[in-house]
C-alpha positions in Angstrom: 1.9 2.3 24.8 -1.2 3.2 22.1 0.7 -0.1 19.8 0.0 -2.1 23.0 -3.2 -0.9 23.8 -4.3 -1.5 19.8 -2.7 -5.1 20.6 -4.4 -6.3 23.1 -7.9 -4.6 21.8 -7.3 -6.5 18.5 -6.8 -10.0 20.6 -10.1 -9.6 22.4 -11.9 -8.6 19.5 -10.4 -11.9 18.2 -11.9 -13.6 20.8 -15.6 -12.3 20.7 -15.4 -9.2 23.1 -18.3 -7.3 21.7 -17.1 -4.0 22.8 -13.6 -4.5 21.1 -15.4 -5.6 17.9 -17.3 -2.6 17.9 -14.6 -0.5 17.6 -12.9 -2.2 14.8 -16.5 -2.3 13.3 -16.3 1.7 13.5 -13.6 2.5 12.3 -13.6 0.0 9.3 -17.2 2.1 8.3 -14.7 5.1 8.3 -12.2 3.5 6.6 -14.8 2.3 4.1 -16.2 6.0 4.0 -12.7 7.3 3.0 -11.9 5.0 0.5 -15.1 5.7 -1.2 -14.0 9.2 -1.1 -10.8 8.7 -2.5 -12.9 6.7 -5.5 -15.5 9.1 -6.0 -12.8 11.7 -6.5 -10.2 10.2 -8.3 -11.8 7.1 -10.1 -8.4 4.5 -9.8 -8.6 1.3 -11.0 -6.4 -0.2 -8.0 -6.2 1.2 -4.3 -3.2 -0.2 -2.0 -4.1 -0.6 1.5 -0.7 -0.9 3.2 1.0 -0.3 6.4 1.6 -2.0 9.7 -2.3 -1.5 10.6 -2.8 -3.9 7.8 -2.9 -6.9 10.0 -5.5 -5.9 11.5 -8.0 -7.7 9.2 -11.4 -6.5 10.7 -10.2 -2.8 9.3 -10.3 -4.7 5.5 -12.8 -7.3 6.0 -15.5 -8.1 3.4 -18.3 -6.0 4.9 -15.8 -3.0 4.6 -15.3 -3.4 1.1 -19.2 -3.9 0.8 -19.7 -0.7 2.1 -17.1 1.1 0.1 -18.6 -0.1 -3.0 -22.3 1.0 -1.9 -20.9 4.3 -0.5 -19.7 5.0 -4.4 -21.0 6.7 -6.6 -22.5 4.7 -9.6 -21.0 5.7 -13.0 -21.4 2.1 -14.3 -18.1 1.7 -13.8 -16.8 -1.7 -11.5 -15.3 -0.5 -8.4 -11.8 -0.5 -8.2 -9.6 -3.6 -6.8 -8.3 -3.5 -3.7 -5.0 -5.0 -2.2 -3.9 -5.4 1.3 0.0 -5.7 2.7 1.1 -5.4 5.9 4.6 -3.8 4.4 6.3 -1.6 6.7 4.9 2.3 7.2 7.3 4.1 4.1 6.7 2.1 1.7 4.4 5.0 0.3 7.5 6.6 0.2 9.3 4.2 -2.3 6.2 4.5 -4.3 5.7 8.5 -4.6 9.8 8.2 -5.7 9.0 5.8 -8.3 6.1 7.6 -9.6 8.9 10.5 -9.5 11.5 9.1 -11.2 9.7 7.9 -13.9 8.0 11.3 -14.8 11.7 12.8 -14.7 12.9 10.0 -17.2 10.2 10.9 -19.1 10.9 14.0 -19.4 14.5 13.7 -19.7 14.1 11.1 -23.0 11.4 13.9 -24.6 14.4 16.1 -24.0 
């Protein structure tokens, strides 16, 4: 039922429902919020937005990257790129046992 509601929220802010567009509007500022966060912290050169919320494009629109990047903290540094795909929910998965294998074959050739 939430996927639905999400759905049909997403179609009227599509279609200029000012209400629904707030709400994307929102939660893009905390999205933007918590990627400066996640920059401000850990400094990576690439962050990979992706996940089946991916499609909805007012959550990654160019204001929400503007914000991220004024939300940072300067170090002179360019902020970091960011990439979008709407690839299904585990693909964090695939890439934490990547990152994992390729520490243990590391470690296993030092061996």
């Amino acid at each position: 039922m939430p996927h639905a509601i999400l759905e049909r929220l997403y179609e009227q802010a599509k279609q200029g429902n000012d209400s629904a567009r707030a709400i994307f509007h929102r939660a893009g500022r905390y999205l933007a919020l918590g990627l400066a966060n996640i920059v401000n912290l850990f400094d990576p050169s690439l962050i990979l937005l992706s996940g089946e919320r991916m499609k909805y494009d007012y959550l990654y629109a160019e204001e929400v990257l503007t914000d991220m990047s004024n939300l940072i903290l300067q170090t002179g540094r360019p902020p970091p790129r960011v990439e979008t795909h709407a690839w299904g929910g585990l693909v964090w998965a695939r890439g934490a046992a990547a990152l994992a294998l390729d520490h243990a074959t590391k470690a296993a050739i030092k061996t």
